[in-house]
C-alpha positions in Angstrom: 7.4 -41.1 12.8 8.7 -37.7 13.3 9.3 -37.4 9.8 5.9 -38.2 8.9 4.9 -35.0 11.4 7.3 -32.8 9.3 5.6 -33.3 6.1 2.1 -33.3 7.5 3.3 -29.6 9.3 4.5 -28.8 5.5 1.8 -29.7 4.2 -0.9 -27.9 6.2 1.3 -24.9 6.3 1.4 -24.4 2.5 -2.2 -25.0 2.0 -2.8 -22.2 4.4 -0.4 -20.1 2.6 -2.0 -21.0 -0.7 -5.3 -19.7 0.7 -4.5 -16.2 1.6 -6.1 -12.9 0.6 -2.8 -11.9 -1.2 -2.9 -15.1 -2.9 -6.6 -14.3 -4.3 -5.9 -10.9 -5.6 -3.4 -11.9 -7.1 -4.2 -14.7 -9.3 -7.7 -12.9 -9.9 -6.9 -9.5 -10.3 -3.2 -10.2 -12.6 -2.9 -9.5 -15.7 -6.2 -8.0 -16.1 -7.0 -4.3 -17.4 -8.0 -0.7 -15.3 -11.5 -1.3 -16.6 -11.8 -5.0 -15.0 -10.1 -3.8 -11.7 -12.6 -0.8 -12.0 -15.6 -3.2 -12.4 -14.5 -5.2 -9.8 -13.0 -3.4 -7.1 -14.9 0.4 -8.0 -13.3 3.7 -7.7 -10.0 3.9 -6.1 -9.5 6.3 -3.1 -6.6 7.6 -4.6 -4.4 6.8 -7.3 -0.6 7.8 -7.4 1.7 8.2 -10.6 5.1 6.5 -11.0 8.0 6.3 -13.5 7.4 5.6 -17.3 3.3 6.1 -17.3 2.8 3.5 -14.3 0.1 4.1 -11.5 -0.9 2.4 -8.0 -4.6 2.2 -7.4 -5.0 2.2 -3.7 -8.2 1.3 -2.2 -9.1 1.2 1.8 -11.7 -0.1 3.6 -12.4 0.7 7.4 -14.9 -1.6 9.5 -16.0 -0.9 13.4 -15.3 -4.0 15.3 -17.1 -4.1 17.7 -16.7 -5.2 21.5 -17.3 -8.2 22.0 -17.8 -10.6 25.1 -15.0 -12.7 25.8 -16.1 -15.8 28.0 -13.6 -17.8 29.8 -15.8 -20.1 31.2 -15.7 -19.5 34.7 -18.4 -17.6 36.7 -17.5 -14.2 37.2 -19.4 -10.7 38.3 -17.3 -8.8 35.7 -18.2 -9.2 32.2 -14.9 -8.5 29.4 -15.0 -7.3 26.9 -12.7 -6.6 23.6 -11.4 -3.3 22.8 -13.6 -1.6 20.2 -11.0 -1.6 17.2 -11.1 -0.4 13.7 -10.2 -2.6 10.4 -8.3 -1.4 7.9 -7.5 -3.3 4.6 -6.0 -2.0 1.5 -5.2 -3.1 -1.6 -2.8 -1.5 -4.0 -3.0 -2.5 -7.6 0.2 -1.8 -9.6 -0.9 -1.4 -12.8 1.8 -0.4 -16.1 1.7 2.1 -19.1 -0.8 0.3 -21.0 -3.3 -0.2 -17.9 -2.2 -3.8 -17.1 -2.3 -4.7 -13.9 1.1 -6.3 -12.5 1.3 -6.7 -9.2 -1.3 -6.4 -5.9 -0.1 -5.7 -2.7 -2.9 -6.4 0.5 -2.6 -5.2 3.8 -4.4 -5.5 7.2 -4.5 -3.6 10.5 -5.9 -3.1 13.3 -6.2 0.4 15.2 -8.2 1.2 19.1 
C-alpha cells in the first residue's frame, strides 16, 4: 500500500515538474534563431556579449500585484490584506555565434 503512495507522489511530482515555465521555454524557444526569439518574445531589454561571438538576450517583465483581501472565514472588524508586491520574471536566452539559441534560463521574484 505504501508503495503504491510512493509512485502515485512520483508521479504527480514529475508531471508538475514537466509543466513548468522553464520547461516551456525551453522546448519552444531551443534551437530556434535571433529572428524567431525576436518575433516571439520582442526587443530584449538588454543584451550582453560573451566569449567566442555568443550573447544573452535578457528580457524582464514587472507587474503590480495588487492587495488583495485575504478571508479567513471568521467574522472580524479588521479587514487584511496582502502586501502590495511587484513581479518580476526574466528570461535569458543564451543564444551562440551563429544566432542559435541554446539554452533559456527563467526566473521569478517577488519584491514589497
Amino acid at each position: 500500500m505504501k508503495l503504491n503512495h510512493v509512485i502515485v507522489l512520483l508521479i504527480l511530482l514529475l508531471g508538475v515538474t514537466g509543466c513548468s515555465t522553464q520547461r516551456k521555454l525551453v522546448r519552444e524557444y531551443k534551437g530556434k534563431t535571433k529572428a524567431d526569439l525576436v518575433l516571439g518574445m520582442g526587443k530584449p531589454v538588454r543584451i550582453e556579449n560573451g566569449a567566442g561571438g555568443n550573447t544573452v538576450h535578457i528580457y524582464i517583465k514587472n507587474k503590480l500585484l495588487k492587495a488583495a483581501p485575504i478571508n479567513t472565514g471568521q467574522f472580524q472588524y479588521d479587514k487584511f490584506e496582502s502586501p502590495k508586491t511587484v513581479k518580476t520574471e526574466t528570461y535569458k536566452f543564451y543564444l551562440n555565434s551563429l544566432g542559435i539559441i541554446d539554452d533559456v534560463v527563467y526566473d521569478l521574484s517577488y519584491a514589497r
